[in-house]
C-alpha positions, 0 to 999 in steps of 0.5 A: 506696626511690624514686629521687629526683632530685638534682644531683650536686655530686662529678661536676659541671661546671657545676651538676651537673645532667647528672651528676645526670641520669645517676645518675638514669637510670643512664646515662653523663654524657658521653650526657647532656651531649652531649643538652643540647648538641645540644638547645642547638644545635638546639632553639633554646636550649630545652636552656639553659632546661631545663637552668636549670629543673632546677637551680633545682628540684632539691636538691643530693644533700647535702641529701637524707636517705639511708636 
């Protein structure tokens, strides 16, 4: 089965794009969430437009079948 992106509804904090981010890649949430931080911070807001791309896009993981 493919690996699709989904926000995390369970381990989420705002959106649940982070979370969803770190199932995905299967990586820590605390990594990513600290990612998204510092391109905030540093990359002239460009992790907050990002980050509202990937929540407008992506299903929320109760919305995807699973097999």
């Amino acid at each position: 089965m493919a690996k699709v992106f989904t926000l995390d509804k369970q381990n989420k904090r705002l959106a649940g794009v982070c979370a969803g981010l770190a199932n995905y890649f299967d990586i820590d949430v605390t990594l990513v969430r600290v990612l998204f931080l510092v391109a905030l911070i540093v990359g002239c807001s460009l992790g907050f437009w990002v980050y509202i791309v990937l929540w407008a896009v992506a299903p929320n993981d109760a919305d995807v079948p699973t097999v």
